[in-house]
C-alpha positions as CSV (number, residue, x, y, z in Angstrom):
1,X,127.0,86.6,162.3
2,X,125.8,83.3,161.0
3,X,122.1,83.5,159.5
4,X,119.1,82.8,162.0
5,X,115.5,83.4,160.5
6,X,114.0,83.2,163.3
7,X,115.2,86.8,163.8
8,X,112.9,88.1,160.9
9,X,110.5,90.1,162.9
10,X,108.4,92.8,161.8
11,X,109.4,92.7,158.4
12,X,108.3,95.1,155.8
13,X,110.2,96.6,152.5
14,X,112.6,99.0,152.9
15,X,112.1,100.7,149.2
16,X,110.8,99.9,145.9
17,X,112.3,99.8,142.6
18,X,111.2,99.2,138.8
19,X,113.7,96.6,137.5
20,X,115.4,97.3,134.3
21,X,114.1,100.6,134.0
22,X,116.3,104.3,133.6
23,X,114.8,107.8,135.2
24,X,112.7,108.8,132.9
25,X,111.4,105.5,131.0
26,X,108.1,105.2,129.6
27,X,105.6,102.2,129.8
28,X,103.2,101.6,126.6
29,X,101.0,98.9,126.4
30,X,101.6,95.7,126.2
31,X,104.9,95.9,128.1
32,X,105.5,94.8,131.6
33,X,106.9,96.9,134.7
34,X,108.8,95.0,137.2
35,X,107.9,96.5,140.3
36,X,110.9,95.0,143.2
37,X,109.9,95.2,147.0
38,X,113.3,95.2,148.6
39,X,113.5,94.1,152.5
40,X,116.3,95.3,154.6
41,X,119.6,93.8,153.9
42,X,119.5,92.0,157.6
43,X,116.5,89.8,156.4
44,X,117.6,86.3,156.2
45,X,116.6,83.9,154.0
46,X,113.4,85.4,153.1
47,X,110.6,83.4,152.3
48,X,108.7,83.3,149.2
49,X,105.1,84.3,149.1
50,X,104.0,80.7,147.7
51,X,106.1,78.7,150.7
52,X,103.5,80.8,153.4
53,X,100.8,78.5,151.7
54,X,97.9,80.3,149.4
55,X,96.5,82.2,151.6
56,X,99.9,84.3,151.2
57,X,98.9,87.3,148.6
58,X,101.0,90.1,149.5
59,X,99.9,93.3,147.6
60,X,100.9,96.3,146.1
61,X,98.8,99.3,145.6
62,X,99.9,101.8,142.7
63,X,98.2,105.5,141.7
64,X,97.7,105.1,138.0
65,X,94.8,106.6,136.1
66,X,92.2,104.8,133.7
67,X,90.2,106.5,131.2
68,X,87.3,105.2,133.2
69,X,88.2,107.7,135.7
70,X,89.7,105.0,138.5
71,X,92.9,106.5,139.9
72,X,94.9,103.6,141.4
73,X,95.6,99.5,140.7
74,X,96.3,96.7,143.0
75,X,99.2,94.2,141.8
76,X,99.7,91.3,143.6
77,X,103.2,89.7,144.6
78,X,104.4,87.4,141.9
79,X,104.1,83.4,144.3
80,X,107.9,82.7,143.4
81,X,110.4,85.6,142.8
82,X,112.4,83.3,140.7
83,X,109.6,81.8,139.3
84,X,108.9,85.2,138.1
85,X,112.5,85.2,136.6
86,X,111.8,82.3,134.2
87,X,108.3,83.7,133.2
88,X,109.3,86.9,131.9
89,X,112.7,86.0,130.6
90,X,114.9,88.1,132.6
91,X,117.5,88.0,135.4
92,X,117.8,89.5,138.8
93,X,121.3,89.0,139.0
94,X,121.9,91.5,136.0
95,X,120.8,94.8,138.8
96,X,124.1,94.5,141.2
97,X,121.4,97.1,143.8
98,X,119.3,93.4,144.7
99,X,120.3,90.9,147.3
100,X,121.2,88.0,144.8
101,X,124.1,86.4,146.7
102,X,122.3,83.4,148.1
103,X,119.9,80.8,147.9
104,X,117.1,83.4,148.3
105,X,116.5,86.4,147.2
106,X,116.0,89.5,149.0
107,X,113.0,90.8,147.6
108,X,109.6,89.8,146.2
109,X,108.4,90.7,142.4
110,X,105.3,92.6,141.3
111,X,104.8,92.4,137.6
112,X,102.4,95.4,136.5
113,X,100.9,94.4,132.9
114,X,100.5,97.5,131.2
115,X,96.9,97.8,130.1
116,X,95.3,100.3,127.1
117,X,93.5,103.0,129.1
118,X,96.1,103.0,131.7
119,X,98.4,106.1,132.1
120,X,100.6,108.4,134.7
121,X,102.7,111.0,134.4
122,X,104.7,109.3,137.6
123,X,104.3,105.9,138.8
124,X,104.1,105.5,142.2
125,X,103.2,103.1,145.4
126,X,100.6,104.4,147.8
127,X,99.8,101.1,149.5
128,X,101.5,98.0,150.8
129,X,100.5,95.2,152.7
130,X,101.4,91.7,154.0
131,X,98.0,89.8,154.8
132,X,99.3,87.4,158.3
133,X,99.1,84.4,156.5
134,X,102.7,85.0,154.9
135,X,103.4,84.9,158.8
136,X,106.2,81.8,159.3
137,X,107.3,81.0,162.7
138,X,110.5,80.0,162.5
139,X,111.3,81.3,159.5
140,X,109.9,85.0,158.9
141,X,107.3,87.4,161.0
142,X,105.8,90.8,159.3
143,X,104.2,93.7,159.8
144,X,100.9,93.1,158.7
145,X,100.3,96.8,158.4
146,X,100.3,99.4,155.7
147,X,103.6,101.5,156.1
148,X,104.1,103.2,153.2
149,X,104.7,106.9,153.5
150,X,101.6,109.3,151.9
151,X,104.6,111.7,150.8
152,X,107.0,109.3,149.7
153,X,106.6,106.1,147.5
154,X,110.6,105.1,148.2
155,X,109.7,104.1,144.1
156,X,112.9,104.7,142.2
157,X,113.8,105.3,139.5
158,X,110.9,107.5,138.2
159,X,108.9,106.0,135.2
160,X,105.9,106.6,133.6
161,X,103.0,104.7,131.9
162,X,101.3,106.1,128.4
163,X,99.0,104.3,126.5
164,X,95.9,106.7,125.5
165,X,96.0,108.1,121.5
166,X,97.5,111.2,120.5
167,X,94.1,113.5,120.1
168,X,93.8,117.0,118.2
169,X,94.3,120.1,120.2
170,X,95.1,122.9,117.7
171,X,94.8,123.6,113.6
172,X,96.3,126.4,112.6
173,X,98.8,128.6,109.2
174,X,101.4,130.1,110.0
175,X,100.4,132.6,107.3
176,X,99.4,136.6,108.3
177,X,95.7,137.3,108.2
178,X,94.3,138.3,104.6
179,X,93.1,137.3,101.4
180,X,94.5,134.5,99.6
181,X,93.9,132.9,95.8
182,X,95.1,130.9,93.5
183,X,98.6,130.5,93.2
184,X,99.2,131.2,96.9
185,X,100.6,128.5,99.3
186,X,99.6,127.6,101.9
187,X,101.0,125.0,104.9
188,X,98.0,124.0,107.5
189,X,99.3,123.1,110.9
190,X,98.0,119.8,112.6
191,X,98.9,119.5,116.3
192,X,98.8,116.6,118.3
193,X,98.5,116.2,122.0
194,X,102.0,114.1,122.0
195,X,104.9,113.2,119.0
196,X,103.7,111.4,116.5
197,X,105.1,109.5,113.7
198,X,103.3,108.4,110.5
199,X,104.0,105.3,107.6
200,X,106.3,106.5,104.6
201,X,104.7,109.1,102.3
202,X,104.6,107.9,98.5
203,X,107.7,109.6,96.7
204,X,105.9,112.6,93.9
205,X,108.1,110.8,91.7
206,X,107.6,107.3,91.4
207,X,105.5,106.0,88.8
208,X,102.8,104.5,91.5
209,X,102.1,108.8,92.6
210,X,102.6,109.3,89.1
211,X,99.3,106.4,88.0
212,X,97.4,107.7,90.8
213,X,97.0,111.1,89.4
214,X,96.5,109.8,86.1
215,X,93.5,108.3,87.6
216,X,92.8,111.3,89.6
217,X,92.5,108.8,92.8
218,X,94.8,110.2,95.8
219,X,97.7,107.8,96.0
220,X,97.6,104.7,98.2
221,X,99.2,105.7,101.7
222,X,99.0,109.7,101.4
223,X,96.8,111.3,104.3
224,X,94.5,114.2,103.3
225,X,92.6,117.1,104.8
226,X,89.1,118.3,103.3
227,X,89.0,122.1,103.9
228,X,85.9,124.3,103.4
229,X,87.1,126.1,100.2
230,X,86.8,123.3,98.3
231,X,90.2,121.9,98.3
232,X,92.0,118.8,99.6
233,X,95.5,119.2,101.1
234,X,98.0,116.1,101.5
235,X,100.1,115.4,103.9
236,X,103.9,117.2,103.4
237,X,105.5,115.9,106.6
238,X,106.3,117.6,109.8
239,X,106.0,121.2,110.5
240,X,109.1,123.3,109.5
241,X,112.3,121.4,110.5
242,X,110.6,118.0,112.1
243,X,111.9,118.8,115.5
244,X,108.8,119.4,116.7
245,X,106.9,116.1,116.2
246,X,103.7,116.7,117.3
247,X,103.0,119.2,114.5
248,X,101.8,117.9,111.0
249,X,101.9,120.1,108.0
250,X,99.2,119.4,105.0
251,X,100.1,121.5,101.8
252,X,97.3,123.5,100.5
253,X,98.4,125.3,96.8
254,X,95.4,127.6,96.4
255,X,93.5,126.5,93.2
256,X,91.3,127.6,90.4
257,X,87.3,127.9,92.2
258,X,88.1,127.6,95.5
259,X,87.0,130.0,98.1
260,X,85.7,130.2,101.6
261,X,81.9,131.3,102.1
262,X,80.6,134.6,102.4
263,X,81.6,136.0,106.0
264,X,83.7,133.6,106.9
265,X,87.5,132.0,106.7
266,X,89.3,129.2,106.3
267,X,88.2,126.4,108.2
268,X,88.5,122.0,108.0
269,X,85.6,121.3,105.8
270,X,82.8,120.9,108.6
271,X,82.4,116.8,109.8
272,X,85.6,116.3,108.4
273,X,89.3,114.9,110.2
274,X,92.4,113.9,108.2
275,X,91.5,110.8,106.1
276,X,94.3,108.2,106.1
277,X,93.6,106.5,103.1
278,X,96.0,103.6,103.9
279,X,98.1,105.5,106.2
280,X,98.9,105.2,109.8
281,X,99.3,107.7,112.0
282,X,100.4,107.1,115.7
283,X,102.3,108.2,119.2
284,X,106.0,108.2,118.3
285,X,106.6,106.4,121.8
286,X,103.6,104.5,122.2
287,X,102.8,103.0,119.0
288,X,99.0,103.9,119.8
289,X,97.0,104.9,116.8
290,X,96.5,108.7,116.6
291,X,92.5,109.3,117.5
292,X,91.4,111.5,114.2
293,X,87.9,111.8,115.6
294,X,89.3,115.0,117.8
295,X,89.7,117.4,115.1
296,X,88.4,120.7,116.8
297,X,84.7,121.5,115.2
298,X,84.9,124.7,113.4
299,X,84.6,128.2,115.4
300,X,85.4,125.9,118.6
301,X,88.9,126.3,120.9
302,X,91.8,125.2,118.9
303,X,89.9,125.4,115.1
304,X,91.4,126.6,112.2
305,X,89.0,129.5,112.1
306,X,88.7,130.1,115.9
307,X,91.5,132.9,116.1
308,X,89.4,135.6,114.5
309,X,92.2,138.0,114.8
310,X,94.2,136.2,112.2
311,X,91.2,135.7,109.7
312,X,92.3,133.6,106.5
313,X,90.2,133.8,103.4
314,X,90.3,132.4,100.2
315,X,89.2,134.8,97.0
316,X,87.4,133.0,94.1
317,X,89.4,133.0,91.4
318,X,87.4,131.2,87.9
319,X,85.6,127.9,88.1
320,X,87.0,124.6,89.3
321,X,85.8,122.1,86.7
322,X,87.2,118.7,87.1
323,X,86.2,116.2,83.9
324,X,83.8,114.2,85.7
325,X,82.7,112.2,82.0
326,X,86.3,110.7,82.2
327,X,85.5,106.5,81.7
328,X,89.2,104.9,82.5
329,X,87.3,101.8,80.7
330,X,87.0,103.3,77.0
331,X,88.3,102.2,74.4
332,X,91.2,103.7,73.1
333,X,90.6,106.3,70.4
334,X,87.0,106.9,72.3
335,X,86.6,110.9,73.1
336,X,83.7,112.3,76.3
337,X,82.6,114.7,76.9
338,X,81.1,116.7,80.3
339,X,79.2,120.2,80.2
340,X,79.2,122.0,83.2
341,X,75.8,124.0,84.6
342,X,76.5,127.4,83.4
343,X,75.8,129.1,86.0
344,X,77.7,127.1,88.7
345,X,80.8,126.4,86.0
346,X,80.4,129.1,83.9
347,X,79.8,127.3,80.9
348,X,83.3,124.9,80.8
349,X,82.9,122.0,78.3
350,X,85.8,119.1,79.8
351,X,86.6,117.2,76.3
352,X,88.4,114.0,77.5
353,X,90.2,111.3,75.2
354,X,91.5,108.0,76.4
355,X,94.6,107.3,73.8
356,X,96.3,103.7,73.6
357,X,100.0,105.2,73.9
358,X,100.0,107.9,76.3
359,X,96.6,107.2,79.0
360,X,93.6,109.9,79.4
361,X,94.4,113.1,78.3
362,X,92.1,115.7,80.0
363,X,91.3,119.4,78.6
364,X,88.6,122.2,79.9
365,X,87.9,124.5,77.4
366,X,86.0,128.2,78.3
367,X,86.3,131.3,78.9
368,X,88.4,130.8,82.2
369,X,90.6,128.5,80.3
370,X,90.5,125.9,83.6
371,X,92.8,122.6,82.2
372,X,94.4,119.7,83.4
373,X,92.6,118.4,86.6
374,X,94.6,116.2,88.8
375,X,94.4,114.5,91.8
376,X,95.3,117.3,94.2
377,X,92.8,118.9,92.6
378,X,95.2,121.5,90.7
379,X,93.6,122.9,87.4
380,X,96.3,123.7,85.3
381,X,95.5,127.7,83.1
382,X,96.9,127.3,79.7
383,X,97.6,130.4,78.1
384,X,97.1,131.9,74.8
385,X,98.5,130.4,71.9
386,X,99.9,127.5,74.2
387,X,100.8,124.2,72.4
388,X,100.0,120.9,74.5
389,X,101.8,117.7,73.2
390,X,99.8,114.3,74.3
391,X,103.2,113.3,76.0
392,X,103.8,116.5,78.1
393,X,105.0,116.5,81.5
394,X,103.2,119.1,84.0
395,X,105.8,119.7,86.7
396,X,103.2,120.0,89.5
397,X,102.2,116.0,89.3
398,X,105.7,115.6,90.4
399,X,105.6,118.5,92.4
400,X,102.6,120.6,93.7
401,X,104.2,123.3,94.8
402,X,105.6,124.1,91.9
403,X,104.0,127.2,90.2
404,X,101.3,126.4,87.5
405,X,101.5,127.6,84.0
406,X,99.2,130.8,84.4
407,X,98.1,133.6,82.1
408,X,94.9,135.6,81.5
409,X,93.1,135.4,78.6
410,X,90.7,137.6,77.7
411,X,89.7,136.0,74.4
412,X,90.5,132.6,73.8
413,X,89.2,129.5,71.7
414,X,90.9,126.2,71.2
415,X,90.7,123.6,68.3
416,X,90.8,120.0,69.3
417,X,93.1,117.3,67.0
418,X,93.4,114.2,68.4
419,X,95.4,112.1,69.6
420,X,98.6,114.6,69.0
421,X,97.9,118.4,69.3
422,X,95.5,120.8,71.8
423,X,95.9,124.1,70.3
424,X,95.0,127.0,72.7
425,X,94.8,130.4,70.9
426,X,93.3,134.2,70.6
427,X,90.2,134.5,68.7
428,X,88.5,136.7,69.9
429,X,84.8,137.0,70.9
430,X,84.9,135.9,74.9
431,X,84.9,138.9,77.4
């Protein structure tokens, strides 16, 4: 039968559809969601919104959440559907399920700019309606009223819209409860509230890790995590085998002096979150930078200490001593020297010597025999009648969790000959 639009009575959508999407997509933000009204396939010739005149605004009503606590959005028809083509760069003719074969189309476009702070777990329409200005003699009638179903949007396929942070539900080791010191390893367990994904870690062997430890900085790019037993952990990668992306794992290799207070366990240092220093850390899907200020407060649900059960505690184990007189600006040949308070430090002495060939070299002497401070904050324990070369190579710069050199020394002294030889040896005279 030929075509007669004066036959378009009591028109209204028959479904809706998200153009260009697949079941299951997700929306961030910044991306646009095509929203298609699609009118029974014995419309004719339906007319666009803009050729009712401008008092034709057909809308849309979707339920979408805001962080602002507002659960839906009203969209309004785009004025031309093939306007709406050459605005955002795309095609109707590319989905075969749309009414493209003519002149007109058979559908009107609702372009849904995706908005920070806007999110749903399933987009869908709860409201439609077609003010009577779009109303045409001649050429189109509708029903001015809203139609749409309270059980059913008719909204295929289903997608979804995400743009809110990732935020810090749980801290936790997968370690048994007990006592733990120096030497042990640790890996502490940051979860996220979605998959995350974070900027390349600097390589433990390339010479820029290697010159930030010399200058016992933290390398550029290498996130870090203050916990409450004096130690900073850096980031290792994702927990276990990666498949679970929402997990972060921080390497913490016990050291020298650190321990958790009296009566209590292992806990992120109190006021403290992960410290990016250069680093980025956000949703794998959304792009959305990670929100770091949600780190649980200690003792609160999802803590590193609020599972009591599985208490973690550190065990002092000597004095951690880094050489805080170290000046990277001496000149070469120049030697200084920090004492530490005796009763905090147990008497250390940190005797440090900037040489023009191989950089600072760094040396605690006492009666714990607490070393080679590095940026990880791993002091190195020498052991009797151990030789240190200026050029020597400590495998844990490369790699922490390789096993310091460790022996106990019950009486040690150590003669100083610069810029070639630290001798450590027995003496005698220390208990």
């Amino acid at each position: 039968a030929a075509c007669d639009p004066s036959k378009n009575r009591n028109l209204y959508p028959a479904s809706f559809s998200v153009f260009g999407a697949w079941e299951g997509r997700q929306y961030a933000a910044g991306e646009t969601v095509m929203l298609i009204a699609k009118f029974p396939t014995s419309t004719c010739k339906l007319p666009e919104p803009q050729d009712a005149g401008p008092g034709c605004v057909p809308v849309m009503t979707l339920a979408v959440h805001f962080v602002n606590g507002s659960q839906c959005y009203a969209i309004n028809a785009y004025p031309s559907t093939k306007g709406a083509e050459t605005a955002y760069g795309i095609s109707f003719l590319t989905d075969p399920s749309l009414d493209t074969g003519s002149d007109v189309y058979n559908h009107w476009a609702f372009p849904l700019n995706v908005m920070y702070g806007m999110y749903t777990s399933k987009l869908t329409v709860t409201g439609f309606r077609i003010p009577g200005a779009c109303n045409v003699v001649g050429k189109a009638m509708f029903s001015n009223y809203d139609l749409i179903p309270k059980s059913n949007s008719l909204l295929s396929p289903n997608v979804s819209i995400d743009t809110l942070p990732p935020t810090i539900v749980n801290v936790y080791t997968g370690k048994p409860a007990g006592s733990y010191t120096a030497g042990d390893v640790l890996s502490i367990i940051v979860e996220f509230s979605k998959e995350v994904s974070f900027s390349e870690l600097p390589s433990k062997y390339s010479a820029f890790y290697q010159a930030a430890n010399n200058s016992y900085k933290l390398p550029f790019g290498l996130p870090s995590l203050e916990l409450n037993s004096l130690a900073v952990t850096v980031l290792e990668g994702y927990e276990g085998t990666g498949k679970d992306r929402r997990k972060l794992s921080f390497l913490y290799l016990v050291s020298t002096g650190e321990f958790t207070p009296d009566g209590g366990q292992l806990e992120v240092a109190d006021g403290m979150t992960i410290q990016l220093n250069g680093a980025t850390i956000v949703g794998l899907a959304t792009g959305v930078e990670a929100d770091l200020t949600t780190m649980p407060k200690p003792g609160t649900v999802g803590s590193l200490s609020s599972n009591f059960s599985n208490k973690i505690t550190i065990t002092k184990t000597g004095e951690k001593f880094p050489p805080l007189g170290y000046d990277p600006n001496a000149a070469p040949g120049s030697t200084s020297s920090t004492t530490a308070n005796a009763t905090r430090r147990n008497g250390q002495i940190a005797h440090t010597r900037r040489d023009a060939a191989a950089g600072p070299i760094v040396v605690s002497v006492s009666m714990q025999l607490n070393s080679i401070f590095n940026v990880n904050e791993k002091s190195q324990s020498l052991s009797a009648d151990f030789t240190l070369q200026t050029s020597w190579n400590d495998a844990r710069f490369a790699d922490p969790t390789k096993p310091a050199v460790r022996a106990v020394c019950a009486a040690c002294c150590a003669t100083f000959s610069w810029p070639v030889v630290v001798q450590i040896f027995l003496c005698g005279g220390f208990a």
